[in-house]
PAZA-265684 format. One line per 10 residues: number of its first residue (from 1); their letters; for each residue x, y, z of C-alpha. Coordinates in Angstrom, 3 decimals. Layout:
<pts>
NUM> A> X Y Z ~ ... $
</pts>
This chain:
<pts>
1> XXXXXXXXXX> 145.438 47.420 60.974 ~ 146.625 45.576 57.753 ~ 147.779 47.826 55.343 ~ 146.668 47.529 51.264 ~ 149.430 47.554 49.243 ~ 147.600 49.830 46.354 ~ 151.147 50.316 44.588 ~ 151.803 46.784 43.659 ~ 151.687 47.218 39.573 ~ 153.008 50.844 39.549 $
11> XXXXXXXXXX> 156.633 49.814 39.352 ~ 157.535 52.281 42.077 ~ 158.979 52.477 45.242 ~ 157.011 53.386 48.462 ~ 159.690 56.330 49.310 ~ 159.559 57.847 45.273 ~ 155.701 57.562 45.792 ~ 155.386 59.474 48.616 ~ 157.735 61.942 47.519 ~ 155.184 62.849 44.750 $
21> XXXXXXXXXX> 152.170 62.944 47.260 ~ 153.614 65.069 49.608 ~ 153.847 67.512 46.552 ~ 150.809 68.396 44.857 ~ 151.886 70.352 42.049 ~ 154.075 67.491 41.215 ~ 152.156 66.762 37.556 ~ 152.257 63.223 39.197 ~ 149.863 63.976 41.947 ~ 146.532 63.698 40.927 $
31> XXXXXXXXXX> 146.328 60.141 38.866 ~ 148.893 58.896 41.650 ~ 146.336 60.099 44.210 ~ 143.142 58.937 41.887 ~ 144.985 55.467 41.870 ~ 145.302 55.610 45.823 ~ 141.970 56.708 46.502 ~ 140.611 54.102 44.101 ~ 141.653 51.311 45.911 ~ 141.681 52.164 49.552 $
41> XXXXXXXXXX> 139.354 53.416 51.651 ~ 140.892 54.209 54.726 ~ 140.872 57.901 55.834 ~ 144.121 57.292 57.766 ~ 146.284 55.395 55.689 ~ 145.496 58.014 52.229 ~ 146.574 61.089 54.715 ~ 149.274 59.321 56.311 ~ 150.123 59.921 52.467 ~ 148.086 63.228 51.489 $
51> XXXXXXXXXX> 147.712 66.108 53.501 ~ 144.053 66.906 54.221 ~ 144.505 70.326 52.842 ~ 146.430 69.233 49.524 ~ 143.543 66.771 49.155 ~ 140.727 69.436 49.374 ~ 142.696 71.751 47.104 ~ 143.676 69.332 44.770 ~ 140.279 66.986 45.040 ~ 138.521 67.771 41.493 $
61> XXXXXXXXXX> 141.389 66.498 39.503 ~ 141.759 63.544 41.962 ~ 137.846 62.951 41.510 ~ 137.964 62.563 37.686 ~ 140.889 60.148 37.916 ~ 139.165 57.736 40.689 ~ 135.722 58.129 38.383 ~ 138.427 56.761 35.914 ~ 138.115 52.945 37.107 ~ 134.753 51.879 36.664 $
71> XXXXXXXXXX> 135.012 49.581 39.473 ~ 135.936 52.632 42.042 ~ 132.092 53.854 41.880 ~ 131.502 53.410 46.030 ~ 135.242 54.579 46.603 ~ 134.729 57.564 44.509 ~ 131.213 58.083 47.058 ~ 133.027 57.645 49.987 ~ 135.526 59.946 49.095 ~ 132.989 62.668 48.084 $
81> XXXXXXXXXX> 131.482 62.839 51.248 ~ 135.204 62.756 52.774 ~ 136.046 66.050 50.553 ~ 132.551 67.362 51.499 ~ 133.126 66.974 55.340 ~ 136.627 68.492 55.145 ~ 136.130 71.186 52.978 ~ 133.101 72.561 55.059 ~ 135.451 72.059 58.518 ~ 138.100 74.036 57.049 $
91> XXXXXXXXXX> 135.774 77.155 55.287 ~ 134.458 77.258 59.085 ~ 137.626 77.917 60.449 ~ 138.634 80.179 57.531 ~ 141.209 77.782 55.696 ~ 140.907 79.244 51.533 ~ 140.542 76.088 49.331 ~ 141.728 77.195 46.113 ~ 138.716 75.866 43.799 ~ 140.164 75.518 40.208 $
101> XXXXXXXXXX> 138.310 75.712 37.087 ~ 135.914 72.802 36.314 ~ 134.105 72.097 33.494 ~ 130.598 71.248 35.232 ~ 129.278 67.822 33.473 ~ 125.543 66.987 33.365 ~ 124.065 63.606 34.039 ~ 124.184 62.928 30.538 ~ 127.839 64.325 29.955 ~ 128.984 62.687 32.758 $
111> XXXXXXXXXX> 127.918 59.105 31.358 ~ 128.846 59.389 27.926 ~ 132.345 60.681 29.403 ~ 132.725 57.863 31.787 ~ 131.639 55.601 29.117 ~ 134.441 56.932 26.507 ~ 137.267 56.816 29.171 ~ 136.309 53.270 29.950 ~ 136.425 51.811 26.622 ~ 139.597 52.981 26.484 $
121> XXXXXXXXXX> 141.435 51.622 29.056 ~ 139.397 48.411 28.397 ~ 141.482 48.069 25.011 ~ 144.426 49.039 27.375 ~ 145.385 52.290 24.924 ~ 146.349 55.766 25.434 ~ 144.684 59.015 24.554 ~ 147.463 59.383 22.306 ~ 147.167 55.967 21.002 ~ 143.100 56.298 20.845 $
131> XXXXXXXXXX> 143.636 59.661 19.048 ~ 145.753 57.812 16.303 ~ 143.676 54.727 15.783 ~ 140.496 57.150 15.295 ~ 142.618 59.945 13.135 ~ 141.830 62.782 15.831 ~ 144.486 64.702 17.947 ~ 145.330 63.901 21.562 ~ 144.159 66.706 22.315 ~ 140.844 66.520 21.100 $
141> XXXXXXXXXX> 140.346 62.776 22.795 ~ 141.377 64.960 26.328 ~ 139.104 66.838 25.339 ~ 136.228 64.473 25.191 ~ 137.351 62.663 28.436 ~ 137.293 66.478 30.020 ~ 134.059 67.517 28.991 ~ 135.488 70.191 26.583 ~ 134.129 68.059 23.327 ~ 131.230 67.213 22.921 $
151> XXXXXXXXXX> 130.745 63.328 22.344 ~ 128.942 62.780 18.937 ~ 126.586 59.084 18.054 ~ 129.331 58.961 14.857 ~ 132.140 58.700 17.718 ~ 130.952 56.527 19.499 ~ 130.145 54.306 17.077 ~ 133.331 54.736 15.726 ~ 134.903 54.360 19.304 ~ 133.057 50.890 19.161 $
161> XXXXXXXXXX> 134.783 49.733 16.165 ~ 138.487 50.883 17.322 ~ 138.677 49.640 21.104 ~ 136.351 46.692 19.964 ~ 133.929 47.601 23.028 ~ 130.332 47.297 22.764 ~ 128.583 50.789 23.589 ~ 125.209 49.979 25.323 ~ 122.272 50.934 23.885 ~ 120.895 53.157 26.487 $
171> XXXXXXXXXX> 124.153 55.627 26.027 ~ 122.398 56.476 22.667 ~ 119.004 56.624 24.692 ~ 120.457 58.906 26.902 ~ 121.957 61.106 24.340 ~ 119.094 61.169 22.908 ~ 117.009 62.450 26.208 ~ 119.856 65.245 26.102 ~ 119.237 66.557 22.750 ~ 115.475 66.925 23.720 $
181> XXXXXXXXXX> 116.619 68.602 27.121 ~ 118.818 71.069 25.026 ~ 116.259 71.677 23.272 ~ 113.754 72.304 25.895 ~ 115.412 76.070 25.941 ~ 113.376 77.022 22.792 ~ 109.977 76.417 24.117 ~ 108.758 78.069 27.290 ~ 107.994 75.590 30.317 ~ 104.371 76.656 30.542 $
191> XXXXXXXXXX> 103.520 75.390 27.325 ~ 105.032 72.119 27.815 ~ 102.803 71.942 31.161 ~ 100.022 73.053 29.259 ~ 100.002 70.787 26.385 ~ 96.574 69.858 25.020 ~ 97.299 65.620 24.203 ~ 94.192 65.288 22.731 ~ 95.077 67.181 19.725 ~ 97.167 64.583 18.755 $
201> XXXXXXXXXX> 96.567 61.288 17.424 ~ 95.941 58.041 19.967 ~ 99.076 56.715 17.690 ~ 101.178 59.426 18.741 ~ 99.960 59.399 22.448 ~ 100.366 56.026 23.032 ~ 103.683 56.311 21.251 ~ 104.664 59.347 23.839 ~ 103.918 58.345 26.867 ~ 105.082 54.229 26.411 $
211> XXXXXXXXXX> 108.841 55.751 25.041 ~ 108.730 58.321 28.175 ~ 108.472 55.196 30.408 ~ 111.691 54.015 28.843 ~ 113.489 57.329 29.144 ~ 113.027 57.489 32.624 ~ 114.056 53.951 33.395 ~ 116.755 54.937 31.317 ~ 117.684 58.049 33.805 ~ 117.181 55.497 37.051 $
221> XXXXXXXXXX> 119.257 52.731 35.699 ~ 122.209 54.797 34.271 ~ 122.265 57.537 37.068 ~ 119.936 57.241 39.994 ~ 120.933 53.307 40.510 ~ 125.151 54.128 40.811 ~ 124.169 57.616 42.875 ~ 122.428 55.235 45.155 ~ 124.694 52.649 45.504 ~ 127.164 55.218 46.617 $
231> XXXXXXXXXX> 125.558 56.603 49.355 ~ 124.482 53.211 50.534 ~ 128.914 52.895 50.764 ~ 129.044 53.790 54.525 ~ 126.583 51.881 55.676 ~ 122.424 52.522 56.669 ~ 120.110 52.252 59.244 ~ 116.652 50.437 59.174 ~ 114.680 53.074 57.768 ~ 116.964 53.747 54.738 $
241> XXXXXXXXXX> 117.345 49.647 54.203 ~ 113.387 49.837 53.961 ~ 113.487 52.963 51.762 ~ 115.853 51.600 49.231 ~ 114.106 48.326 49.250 ~ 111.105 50.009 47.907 ~ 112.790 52.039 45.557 ~ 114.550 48.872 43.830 ~ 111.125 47.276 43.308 ~ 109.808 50.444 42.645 $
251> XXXXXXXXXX> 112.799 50.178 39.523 ~ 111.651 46.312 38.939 ~ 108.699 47.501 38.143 ~ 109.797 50.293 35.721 ~ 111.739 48.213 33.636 ~ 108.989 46.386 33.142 ~ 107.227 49.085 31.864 ~ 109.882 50.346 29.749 ~ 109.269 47.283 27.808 ~ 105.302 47.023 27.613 $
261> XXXXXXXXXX> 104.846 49.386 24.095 ~ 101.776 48.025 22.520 ~ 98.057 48.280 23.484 ~ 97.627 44.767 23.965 ~ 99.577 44.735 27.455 ~ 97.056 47.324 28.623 ~ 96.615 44.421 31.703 ~ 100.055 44.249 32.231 ~ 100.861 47.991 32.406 ~ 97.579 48.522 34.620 $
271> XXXXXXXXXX> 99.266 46.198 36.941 ~ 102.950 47.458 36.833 ~ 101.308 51.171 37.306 ~ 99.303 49.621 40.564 ~ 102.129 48.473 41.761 ~ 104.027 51.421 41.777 ~ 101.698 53.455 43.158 ~ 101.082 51.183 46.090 ~ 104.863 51.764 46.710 ~ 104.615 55.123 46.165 $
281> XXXXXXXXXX> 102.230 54.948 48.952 ~ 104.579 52.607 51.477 ~ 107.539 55.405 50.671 ~ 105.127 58.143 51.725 ~ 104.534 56.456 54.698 ~ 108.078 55.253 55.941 ~ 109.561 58.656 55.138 ~ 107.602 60.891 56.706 ~ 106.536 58.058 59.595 ~ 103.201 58.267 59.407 $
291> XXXXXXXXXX> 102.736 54.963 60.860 ~ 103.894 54.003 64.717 ~ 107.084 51.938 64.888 ~ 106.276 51.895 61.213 ~ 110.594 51.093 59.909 ~ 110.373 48.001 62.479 ~ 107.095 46.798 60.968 ~ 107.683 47.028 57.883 ~ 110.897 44.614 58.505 ~ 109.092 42.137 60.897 $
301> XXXXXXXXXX> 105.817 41.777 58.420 ~ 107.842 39.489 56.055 ~ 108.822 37.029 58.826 ~ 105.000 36.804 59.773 ~ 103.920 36.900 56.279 ~ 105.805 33.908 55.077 ~ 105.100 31.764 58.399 ~ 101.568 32.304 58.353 ~ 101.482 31.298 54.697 ~ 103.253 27.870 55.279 $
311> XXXXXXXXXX> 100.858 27.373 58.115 ~ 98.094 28.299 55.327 ~ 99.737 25.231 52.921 ~ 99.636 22.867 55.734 ~ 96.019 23.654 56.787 ~ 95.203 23.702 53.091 ~ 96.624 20.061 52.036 ~ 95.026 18.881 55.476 ~ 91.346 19.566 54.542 ~ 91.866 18.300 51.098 $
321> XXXXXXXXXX> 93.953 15.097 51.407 ~ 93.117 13.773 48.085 ~ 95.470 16.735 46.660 ~ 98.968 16.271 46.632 ~ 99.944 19.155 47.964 ~ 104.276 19.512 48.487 ~ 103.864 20.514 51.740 ~ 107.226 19.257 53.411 ~ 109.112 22.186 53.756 ~ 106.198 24.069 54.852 $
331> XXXXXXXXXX> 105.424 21.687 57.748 ~ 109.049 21.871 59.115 ~ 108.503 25.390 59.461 ~ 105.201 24.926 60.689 ~ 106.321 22.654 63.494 ~ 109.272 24.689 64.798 ~ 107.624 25.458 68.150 ~ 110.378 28.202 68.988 ~ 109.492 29.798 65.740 ~ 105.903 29.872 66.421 $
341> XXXXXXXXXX> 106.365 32.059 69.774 ~ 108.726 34.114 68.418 ~ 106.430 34.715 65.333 ~ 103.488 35.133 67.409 ~ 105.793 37.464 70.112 ~ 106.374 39.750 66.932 ~ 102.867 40.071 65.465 ~ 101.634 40.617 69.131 ~ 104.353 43.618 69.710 ~ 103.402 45.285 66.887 $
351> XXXXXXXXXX> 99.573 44.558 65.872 ~ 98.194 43.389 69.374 ~ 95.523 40.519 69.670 ~ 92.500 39.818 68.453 ~ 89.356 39.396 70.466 ~ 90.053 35.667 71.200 ~ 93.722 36.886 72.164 ~ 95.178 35.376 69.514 ~ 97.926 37.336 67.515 ~ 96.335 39.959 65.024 $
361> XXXXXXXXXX> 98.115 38.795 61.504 ~ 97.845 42.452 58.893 ~ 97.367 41.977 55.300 ~ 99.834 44.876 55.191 ~ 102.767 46.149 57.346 ~ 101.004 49.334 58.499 ~ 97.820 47.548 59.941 ~ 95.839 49.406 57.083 ~ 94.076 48.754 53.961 ~ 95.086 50.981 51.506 $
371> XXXXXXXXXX> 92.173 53.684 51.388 ~ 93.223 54.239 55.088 ~ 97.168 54.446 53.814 ~ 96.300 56.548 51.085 ~ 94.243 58.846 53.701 ~ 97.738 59.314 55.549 ~ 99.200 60.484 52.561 ~ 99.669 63.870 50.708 ~ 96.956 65.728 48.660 ~ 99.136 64.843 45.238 $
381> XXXXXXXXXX> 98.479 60.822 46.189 ~ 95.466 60.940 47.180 ~ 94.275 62.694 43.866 ~ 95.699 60.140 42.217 ~ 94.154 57.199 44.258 ~ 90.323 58.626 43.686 ~ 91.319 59.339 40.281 ~ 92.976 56.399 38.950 ~ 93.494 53.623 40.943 ~ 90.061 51.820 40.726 $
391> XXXXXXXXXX> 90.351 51.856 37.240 ~ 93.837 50.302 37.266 ~ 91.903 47.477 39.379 ~ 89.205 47.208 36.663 ~ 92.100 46.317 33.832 ~ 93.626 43.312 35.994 ~ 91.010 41.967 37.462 ~ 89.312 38.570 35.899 ~ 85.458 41.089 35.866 ~ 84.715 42.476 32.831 $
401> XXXXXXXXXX> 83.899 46.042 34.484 ~ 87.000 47.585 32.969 ~ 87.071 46.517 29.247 ~ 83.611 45.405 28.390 ~ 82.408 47.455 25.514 ~ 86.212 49.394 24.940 ~ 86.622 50.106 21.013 ~ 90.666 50.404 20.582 ~ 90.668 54.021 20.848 ~ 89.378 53.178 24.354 $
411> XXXXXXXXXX> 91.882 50.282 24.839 ~ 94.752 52.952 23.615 ~ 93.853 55.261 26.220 ~ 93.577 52.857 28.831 ~ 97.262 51.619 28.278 ~ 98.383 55.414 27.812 ~ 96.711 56.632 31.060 ~ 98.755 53.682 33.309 ~ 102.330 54.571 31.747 ~ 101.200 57.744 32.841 $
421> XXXXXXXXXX> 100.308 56.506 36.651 ~ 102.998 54.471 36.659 ~ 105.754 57.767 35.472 ~ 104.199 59.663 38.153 ~ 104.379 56.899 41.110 ~ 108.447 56.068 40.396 ~ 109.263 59.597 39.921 ~ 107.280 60.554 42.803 ~ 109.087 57.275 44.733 ~ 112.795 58.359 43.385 $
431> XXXXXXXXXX> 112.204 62.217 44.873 ~ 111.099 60.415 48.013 ~ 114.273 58.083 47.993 ~ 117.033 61.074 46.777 ~ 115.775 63.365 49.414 ~ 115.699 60.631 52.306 ~ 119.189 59.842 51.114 ~ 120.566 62.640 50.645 ~ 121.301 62.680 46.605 ~ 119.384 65.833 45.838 $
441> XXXXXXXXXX> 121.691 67.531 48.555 ~ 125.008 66.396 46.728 ~ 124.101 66.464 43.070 ~ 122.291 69.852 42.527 ~ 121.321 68.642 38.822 ~ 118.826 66.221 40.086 ~ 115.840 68.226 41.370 ~ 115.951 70.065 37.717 ~ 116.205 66.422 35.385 ~ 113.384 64.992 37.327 $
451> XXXXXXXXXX> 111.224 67.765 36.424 ~ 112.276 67.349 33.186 ~ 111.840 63.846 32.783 ~ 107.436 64.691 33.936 ~ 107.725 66.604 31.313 ~ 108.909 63.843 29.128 ~ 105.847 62.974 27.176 ~ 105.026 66.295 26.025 ~ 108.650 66.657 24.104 ~ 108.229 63.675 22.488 $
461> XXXXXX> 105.561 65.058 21.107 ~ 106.680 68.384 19.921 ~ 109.957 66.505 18.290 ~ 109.057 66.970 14.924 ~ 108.502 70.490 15.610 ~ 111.802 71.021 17.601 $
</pts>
């Protein structure tokens, strides 16, 4: 095998470099070992280099250097799970890793961190140049890229200015989120659960519950989304390629409502909050198999879906040839013979034939409408299906069942109630994803900020009073 040459700017010898990795309390060790990790990801050729041991020993100072280079992010996954692996196959045969002290970063630590380090190596500058330019000490700026400081909105803003590096918006967002969660402390979980919303104004409700759909697309994009990507590093099978398909429509869909604050898209969010949940639904399904050869139907339903629909355009501009329909493309698929039985082979494997023994073509990849789904499901979705979803359908659809009659008040509730569906479905859909996955396993935190984030609303609420 070809080996990288990682070392090409460092302006050092092979022979002087591994000199310094075969000793790790050289002060050299861990950025030269963050730098090799960062850019290769080949087990043998790093402990051709690094001792196994010395990189178990030494891996949390090798960590925060890799998490250094923002383009490292799968690297730095791979090479968690490599520490993980080792460090559990040595405790088992009674090998001590000494396990120095760490300064234990939260989510929102850990991005504001990440965020500082990077725009400073973006202006290609120092600590100790950084420290100057900003009139603080180097020490302080190690500080801040340690976790021992606490990053301030007045620093970054005035990190902006010095490094010339535009902080993104949702770093404030997510500092923001933090100072709520600090504050959480002073006011005991039940009464958060136990809020009473109606005592507060529509304006305030509506005003909660749209900003908590932002604060959780906030948590998804900046830390769920990398987390993800990581584990996704050494490859996945079927049923995880179907699972994190979901969840990134699932986050498509979130987005969307992150951005819907004002009554008047009451349609839209009924429909982004329907569309969640009916993903919620797929996830529940997939993950706990619920449905026979369910991961291999949900990949070959596509394939039928979008062959039977061209065959749909063709049939469609034949019965009405006084429309002119585009239907080229559609009738070259339509006409592939060899696609047709292998089309026909796959709807036959998985949904049988019809009474006429034709191939039985589902509206859905389980075979099911989505009563019978929902049915499959656990107590918590199916609550919310009787509950909610027929009025979600009453919002979107072109009948005037669901809005005839509404005052605003009505029309304020109605746009409150889906951010509300839709929060519930994606957080419901991330758990679902993080356990399948894995994440909740290797980052402890998680479990604890997505009960936090439920509970989202109800600070916003109390912020005055906190």
């Amino acid at each position: 095998m070809t080996r990288e040459n990682w070392y090409w700017d460092l302006n050092m010898p092979l022979k002087k470099i591994r000199q310094i990795l075969a000793r790790e309390d050289d002060p050299r060790f861990p950025r030269l070992a963050g730098t090799l990790l960062a850019r290769v990801q080949d087990s043998k050729q790093v402990f051709d280099l690094i001792t196994p041991n010395a990189f178990c020993r030494r891996y949390q100072a090798i960590e925060n250097e890799i998490k250094s280079d923002e383009w490292a992010k799968e690297k730095a996954a791979f090479w968690k799970a490599t520490y993980l692996r080792l460090s559990k196959e040595m405790q088992e045969k009674g090998e001590k890793i000494r396990k120095p002290e760490v300064i234990e970063l939260d989510v929102f630590d850990r991005a504001l961190v990440e965020k500082v380090i990077q725009c400073r190596k973006t202006a290609a500058m120092s600590q100790k140049e950084l420290a100057q330019f900003m009139g603080y000490s180097q020490q302080f700026i190690s500080g801040i890229e340690t976790g021992r400081e606490k990053v301030t909105v007045d620093f970054l803003k005035k990190l902006s200015e010095i490094t010339d590096q535009r902080i993104d918006l949702r770093i404030e967002k997510l500092m923001n989120v933090q100072e709520m969660f600090e504050k959480l402390k002073l006011i005991p979980l039940e009464e958060l659960e136990k809020i009473d919303f109606e005592k507060f104004s529509l304006a305030d409700q509506l005003k909660a519950f749209s900003g908590s759909s932002e604060y959780v697309k906030a948590l998804a994009a900046e830390v769920i989304n990398p987390l993800l990507k990581g584990a996704l590093v050494t490859g996945s099978n079927a049923k995880e390629d179907a699972l994190v398909g979901c969840y990134y429509r699932a986050f498509a869909w979130m987005t969307t409502m992150a951005a819907l604050r004002e009554e008047i898209h009451f349609q839209a969010a009924a429909s982004g909050a329907r569309g969640l949940f009916e993903i919620w639904v797929d996830l529940e399904l997939l993950s706990k198999n619920l449905i026979e050869n369910g991961v291999e139907k949900y990949h070959a339903f596509p394939k039928i879906e979008r062959f039977r629909r061209a065959l749909k355009i063709v049939e469609a501009s034949d019965r009405n040839p006084d429309i002119k329909i585009n239907d080229s493309f559609h009738r070259q698929i339509g006409s592939d013979l060899s696609k047709k039985q292998e089309i026909e082979a796959l709807a036959m494997k998985f949904w049988g034939v019809n009474k006429a023994s034709k191939p039985v073509y589902p509206d859905h990849w389980s075979g099911k409408n989505l009563r019978d789904r929902v049915d499959s499901c656990t107590t918590e979705t199916k609550k919310a299906y009787y509950e909610d979803y027929a009025r979600l359908s009453w919002y979107i659809h072109s009948g005037s069942a669901g809005y005839a009659n509404l005052n605003r008040d009505a029309l304020h509730m109605v746009f409150a109630t889906s951010h509300i569906i839709a929060q519930k479905a994606f957080l419901s859909s991330l758990k679902i994803v993080s356990e399948e996955m894995k994440i909740t396993k290797a980052v402890e935190w998680l479990n604890d900020y997505l009960k936090k984030l439920e509970l989202t609303p109800g600070l916003l609420l109390l912020k005055d009073r906190l």
